[in-house]
N, C-alpha and C positions, 0 to 999 in steps of 0.2 A: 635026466632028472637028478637032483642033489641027493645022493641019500641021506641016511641017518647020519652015517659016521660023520659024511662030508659039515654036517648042518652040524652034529656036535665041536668038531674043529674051528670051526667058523666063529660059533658062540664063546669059546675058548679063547681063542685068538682075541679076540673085542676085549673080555672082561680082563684076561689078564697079559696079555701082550701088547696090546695098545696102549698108545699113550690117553689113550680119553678114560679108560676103563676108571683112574682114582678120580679127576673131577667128574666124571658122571655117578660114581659109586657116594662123591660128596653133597654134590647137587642132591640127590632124591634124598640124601637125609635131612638135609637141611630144609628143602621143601617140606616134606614131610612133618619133620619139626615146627616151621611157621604153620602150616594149616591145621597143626592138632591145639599150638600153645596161643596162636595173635588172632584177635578177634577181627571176624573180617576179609581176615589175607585172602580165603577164596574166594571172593568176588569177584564179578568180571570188571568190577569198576577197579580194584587194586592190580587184578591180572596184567590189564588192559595198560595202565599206570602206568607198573614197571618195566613193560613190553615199549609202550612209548619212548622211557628213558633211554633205554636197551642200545634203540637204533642208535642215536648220535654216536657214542661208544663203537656200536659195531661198523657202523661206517667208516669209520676212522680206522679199526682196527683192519679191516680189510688191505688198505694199503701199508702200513705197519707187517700183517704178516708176510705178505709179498715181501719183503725187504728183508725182514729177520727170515726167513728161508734162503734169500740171497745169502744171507752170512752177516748181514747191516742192523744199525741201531736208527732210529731217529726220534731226536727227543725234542725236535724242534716242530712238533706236527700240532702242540696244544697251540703255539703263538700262532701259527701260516693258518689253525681254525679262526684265530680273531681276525686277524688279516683281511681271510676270504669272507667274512660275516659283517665286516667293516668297510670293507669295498662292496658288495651288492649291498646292503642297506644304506650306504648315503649316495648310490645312484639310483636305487630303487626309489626311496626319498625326493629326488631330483626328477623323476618321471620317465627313468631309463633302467625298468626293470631287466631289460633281457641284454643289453650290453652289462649291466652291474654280474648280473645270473654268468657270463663267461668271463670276464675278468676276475670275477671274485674265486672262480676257479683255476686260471690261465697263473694270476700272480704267484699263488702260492704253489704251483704247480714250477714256472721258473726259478722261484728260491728253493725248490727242495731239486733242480736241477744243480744251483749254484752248491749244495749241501752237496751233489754227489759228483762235481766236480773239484772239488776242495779235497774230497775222500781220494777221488784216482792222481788226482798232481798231484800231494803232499804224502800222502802212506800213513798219514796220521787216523788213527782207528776210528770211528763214522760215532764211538759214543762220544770224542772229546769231540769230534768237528759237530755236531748237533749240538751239543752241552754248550760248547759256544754261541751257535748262531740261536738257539734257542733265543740266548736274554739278546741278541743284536737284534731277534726282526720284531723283539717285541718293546723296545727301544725306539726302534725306527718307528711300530704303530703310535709308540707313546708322543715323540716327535712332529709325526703327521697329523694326528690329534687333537694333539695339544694335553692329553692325557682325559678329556669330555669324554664323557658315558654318549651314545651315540641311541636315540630311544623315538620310536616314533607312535603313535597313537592312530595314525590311520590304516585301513584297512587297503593294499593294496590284493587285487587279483593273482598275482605271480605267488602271494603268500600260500593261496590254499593250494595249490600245486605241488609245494613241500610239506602243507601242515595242515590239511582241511580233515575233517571225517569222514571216515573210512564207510560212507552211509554201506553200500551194500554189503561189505562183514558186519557192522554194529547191528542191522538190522534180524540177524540170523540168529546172532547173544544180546539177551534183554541188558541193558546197563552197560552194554559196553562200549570203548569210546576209544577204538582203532582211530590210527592216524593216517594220513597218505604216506606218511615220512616211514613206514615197517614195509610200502611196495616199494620206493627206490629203495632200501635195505636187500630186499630178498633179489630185487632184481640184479644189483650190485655183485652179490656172493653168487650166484646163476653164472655172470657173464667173467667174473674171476677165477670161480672157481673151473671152467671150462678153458677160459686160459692158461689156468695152471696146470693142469690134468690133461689135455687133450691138443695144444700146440705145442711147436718145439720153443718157440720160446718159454711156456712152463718148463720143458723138459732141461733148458739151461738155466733156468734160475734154480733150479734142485741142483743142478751141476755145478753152479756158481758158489753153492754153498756148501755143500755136502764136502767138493773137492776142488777146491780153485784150480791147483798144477795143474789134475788130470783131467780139466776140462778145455781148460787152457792147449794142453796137448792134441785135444780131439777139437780144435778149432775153433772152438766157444769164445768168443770176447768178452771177457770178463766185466769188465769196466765198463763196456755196454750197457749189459745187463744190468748191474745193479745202479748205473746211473739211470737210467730207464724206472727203475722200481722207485729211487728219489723222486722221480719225476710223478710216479702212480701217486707215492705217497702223499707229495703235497698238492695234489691236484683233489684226494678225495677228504684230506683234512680243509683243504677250502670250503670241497662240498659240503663238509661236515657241519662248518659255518654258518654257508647257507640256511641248510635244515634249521641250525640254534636260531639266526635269525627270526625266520619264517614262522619257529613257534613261540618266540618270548619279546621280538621284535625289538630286540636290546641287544645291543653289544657293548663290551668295556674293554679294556686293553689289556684285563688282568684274565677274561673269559676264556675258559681251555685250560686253566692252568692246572695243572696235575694231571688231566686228559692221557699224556704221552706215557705215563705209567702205566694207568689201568687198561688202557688201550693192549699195550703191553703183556699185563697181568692177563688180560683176556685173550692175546694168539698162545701165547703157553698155557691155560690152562685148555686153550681147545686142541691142545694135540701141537703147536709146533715146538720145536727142538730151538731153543738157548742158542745152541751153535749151532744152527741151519742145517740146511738139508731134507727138512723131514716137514711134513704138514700139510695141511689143507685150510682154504677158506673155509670150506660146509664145516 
């Protein structure tokens, strides 16, 4: 059993050795703050709200952290979300939900291969080669197109799959209006986070990043790997797409955009390291 000591170490380590310890010690003020000063905020109807918003972001950022642990940038994950939201909603439209549902992930899942082939042939740093193709693949959406908002008004089935209610949690909190889209969330960070923690391929993508030569040295393919993480990356900003579709049932060309920052903003305030190495999806 843990003792005292062990359990005061423990608590120690979290608050000030961790990287979570400042935004956790931010977050409960800042909560704290809305639920004394905004009228409302503690509802389950505003909870529930921001929890909704939450997921798109966090799915996105999922594949995002993968990559920045690799030691990589990708700033091109807000356009490959228009992409894959652009592709399954006008064949979802056309009466081909579930080819739309894999291409719309498949595509952007091959352009963020293309991002992380361009990174290992050329040596050029993964933030210029994304800063590029960012404005190319949303160029190419504006092209394919024609720059039309893409919007549909019927109700297809494949929609509440991504974005129906959450009936057995809403039913438990009076007012509240859970989405399906926070179960692939949680189930997403479940099956990443266990890849990252618990196979060797986690154990070289911390190696990828942390220390390229001396992973490099102990056998690791480097270039694999984080070509492999371009590949995660834009396969769940497709997905990500998806979900936006499924719950606003509109896409535009310009949809995602600034996404790749706070995506961003959100693996580093959740504990990963700037220059990789270090982190976790949970």
């Amino acid at each position: 059993m843990a003792t005292a000591e062990t359990w005061r170490v423990k608590t120690k380590w979290l608050f000030l050795g961790s990287t979570l310890s400042g935004p956790l010690a931010v977050f409960l003020v800042v909560f704290l703050l809305l639920s004394l000063f905004v009228p409302n905020f503690m509802t389950m109807r505003s909870i529930t709200g921001i929890i909704n918003a939450a997921t798109l972001t966090g799915t996105l950022t999922i594949g995002v952290a993968m990559l920045m642990i690799s030691g990589e940038f990708d700033l091109s994950v807000g356009s490959l979300l228009a992409i894959g939201g652009y592709v399954f909603g006008t064949l979802a439209m056309q009466g081909q939900p579930v080819i739309g549902l894999l291409l719309g992930i498949l595509v952007p899942a091959i352009l963020g291969a293309m991002n992380g082939l361009i990174l290992v042939w050329t040596g050029i740093p993964s933030f210029i080669v994304t800063l590029g193709t960012k404005y190319f693949y949303r160029g190419m959406l504006w092209v394919i197109s024609g720059g039309a908002m893409l919007q549909t008004i019927e109700k297809i089935p494949i929609y509440d799959l991504f974005n129906a209610r959450f009936a057995l949690l809403n039913n438990l909190f009076k007012n509240a209006n859970f989405r399906t889209s926070l179960i692939w969330l949680v189930l997403l960070v479940v099956i990443f986070q266990f890849i990252l923690a618990r196979t060797a391929f986690g154990n070289h993508v911390f190696a990828s990043g942390g220390n390229p030569g001396a992973a490099l040295g102990q056998g690791v393919n480097v270039k694999r790997v984080k070509v492999t993480n371009f590949v995660i990356s834009g396969a769940l900003a497709g997905f990500t797409g998806i979900l936006m579709f499924s719950q606003f049932t509109t896409v535009r060309v310009a949809s995602g955009d600034g996404m790749e920052l706070s995506a961003i903003a959100s693996a580093v305030v959740g504990g990963v390291l700037i220059t990789g190495g270090a982190g976790s999806i949970w």
